[in-house]
C-alpha positions in Angstrom: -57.6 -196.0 -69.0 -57.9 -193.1 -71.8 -60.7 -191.3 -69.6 -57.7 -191.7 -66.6 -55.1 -190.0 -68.2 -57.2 -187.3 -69.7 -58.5 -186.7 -66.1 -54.6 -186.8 -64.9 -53.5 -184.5 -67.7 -56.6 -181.8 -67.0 -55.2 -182.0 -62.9 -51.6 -181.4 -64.0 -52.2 -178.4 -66.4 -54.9 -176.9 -64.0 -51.6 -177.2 -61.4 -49.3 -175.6 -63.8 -51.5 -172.6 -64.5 -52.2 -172.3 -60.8 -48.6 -172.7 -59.6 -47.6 -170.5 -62.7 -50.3 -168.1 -62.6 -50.0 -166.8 -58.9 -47.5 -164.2 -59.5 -50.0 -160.7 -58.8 -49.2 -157.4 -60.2 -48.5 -156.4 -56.9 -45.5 -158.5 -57.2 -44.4 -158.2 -61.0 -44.3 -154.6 -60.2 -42.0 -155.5 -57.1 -39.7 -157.0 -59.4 -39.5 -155.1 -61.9 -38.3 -152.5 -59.8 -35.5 -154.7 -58.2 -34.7 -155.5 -61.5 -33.6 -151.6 -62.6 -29.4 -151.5 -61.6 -30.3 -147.7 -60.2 -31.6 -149.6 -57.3 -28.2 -151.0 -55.9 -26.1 -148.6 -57.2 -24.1 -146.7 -54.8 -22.4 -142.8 -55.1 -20.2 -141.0 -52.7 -21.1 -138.3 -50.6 -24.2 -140.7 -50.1 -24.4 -143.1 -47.2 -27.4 -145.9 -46.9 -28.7 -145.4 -43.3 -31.6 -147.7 -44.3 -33.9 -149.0 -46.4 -37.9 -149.5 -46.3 -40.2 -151.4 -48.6 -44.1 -151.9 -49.3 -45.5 -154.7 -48.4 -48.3 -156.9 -50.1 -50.3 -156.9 -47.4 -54.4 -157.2 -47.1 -57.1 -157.1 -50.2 -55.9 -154.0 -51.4 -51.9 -153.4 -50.6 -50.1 -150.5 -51.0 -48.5 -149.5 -54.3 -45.1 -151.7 -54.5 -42.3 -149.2 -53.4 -38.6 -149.5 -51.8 -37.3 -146.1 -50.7 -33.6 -145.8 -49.2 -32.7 -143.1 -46.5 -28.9 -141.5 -46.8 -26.9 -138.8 -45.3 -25.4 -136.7 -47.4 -21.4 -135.6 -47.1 -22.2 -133.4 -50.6 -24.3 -130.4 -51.3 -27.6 -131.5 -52.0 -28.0 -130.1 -55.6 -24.7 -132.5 -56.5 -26.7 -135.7 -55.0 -29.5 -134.7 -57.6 -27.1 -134.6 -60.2 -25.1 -137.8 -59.4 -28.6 -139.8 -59.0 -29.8 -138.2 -62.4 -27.0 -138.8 -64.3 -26.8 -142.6 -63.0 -30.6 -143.4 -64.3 -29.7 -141.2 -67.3 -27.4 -143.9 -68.5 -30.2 -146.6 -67.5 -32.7 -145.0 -69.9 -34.2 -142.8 -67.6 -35.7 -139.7 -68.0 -36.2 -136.5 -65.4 -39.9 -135.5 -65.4 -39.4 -131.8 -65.3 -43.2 -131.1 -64.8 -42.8 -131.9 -61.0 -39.4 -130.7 -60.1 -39.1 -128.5 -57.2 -36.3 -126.8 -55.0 -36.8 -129.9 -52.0 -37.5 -132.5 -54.9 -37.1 -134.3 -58.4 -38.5 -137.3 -60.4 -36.9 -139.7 -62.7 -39.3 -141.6 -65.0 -38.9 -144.7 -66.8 -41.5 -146.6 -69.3 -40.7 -150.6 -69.1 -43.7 -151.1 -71.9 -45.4 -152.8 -68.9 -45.8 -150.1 -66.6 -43.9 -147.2 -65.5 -41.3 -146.6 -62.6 -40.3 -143.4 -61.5 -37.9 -142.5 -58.8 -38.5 -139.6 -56.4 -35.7 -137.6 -55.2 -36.2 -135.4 -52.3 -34.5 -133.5 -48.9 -38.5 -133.1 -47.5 -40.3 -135.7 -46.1 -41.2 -138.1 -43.0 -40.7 -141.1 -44.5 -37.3 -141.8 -43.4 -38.5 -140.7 -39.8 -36.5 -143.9 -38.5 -32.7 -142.1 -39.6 -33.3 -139.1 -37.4 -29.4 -138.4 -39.3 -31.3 -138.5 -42.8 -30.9 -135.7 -45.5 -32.0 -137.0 -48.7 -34.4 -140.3 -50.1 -35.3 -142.0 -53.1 -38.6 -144.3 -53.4 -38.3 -146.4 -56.2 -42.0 -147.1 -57.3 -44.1 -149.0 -59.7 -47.6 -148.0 -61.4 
C-alpha cells in the first residue's frame, strides 16, 4: 500500500512539473509583452489598420514580436512624441543610440528580459496596409 501511494504521489508531481513546466521562453516573452499597457493603448491622429504577430513555430521560432500598422492624420514627428511620451509614463526609456530621421526605439528592462519598441515611417513589414504610414513592433529579447 505505502510503495502504491509513493508511486501515485511520484506520477502526480512528475504531472504537475510537466503540466506546470511547459510554458517556453518563447512564450513568457509573448506575455510579457502583452502584459506592457503601451500595447493597447490608443492616440489620435493614429488609426490601427492591422496588427501582425510572431509565431512559435518550428525548433527554432522567430523572436516573439506583435507589430501594429497605422495611418497617420498627424505629422509624423508628433506620432513620435505622443508614442514616447505614453511609454515614458510606463517606465520606458528612448534608446537614443539608434534614433534616426525614419525611426526611434523605446527600451524597457523587466529584470527578466528586455522589450523595446521600434518606431518607424520605413519599412515592408506592414506591406498588407498598402494605406500605412507609421509601425510599432513590440519585441522581447
Amino acid at each position: 500500500m505505502r510503495r502504491a501511494l509513493r508511486v501515485t504521489a511520484g506520477l502526480l508531481t512528475a504531472c504537475l512539473f510537466f503540466v506546470c513546466g511547459c510554458v517556453s521562453q518563447w512564450q513568457q516573452g509573448m506575455a510579457s509583452i502583452r502584459r506592457e499597457s503601451i500595447v493597447s493603448a490608443t492616440w489620435p491622429g493614429l488609426e490601427l489598420l492591422g496588427t501582425e504577430e510572431t509565431e512559435e513555430k518550428g525548433w527554432k521560432p522567430e523572436p516573439p514580436s506583435i507589430t501594429h500598422c497605422y495611418k497617420l492624420t498627424i505629422p509624423v514627428k508628433e506620432a513620435y512624441e505622443k508614442v514616447i511620451a505614453t511609454a515614458g509614463e510606463d517606465g520606458w526609456s528612448e534608446d537614443y543610440a539608434v534614433q534616426r530621421e525614419t525611426s526611434r526605439v523605446v527600451i524597457k528592462d523587466t529584470g527578466k528580459g528586455v522589450l523595446n519598441v521600434i518606431l518607424a515611417t520605413d519599412s515592408i513589414t506592414c506591406e498588407k496596409y498598402p494605406d500605412f504610414t507609421f509601425w510599432l513592433t513590440f519585441s522581447y529579447r
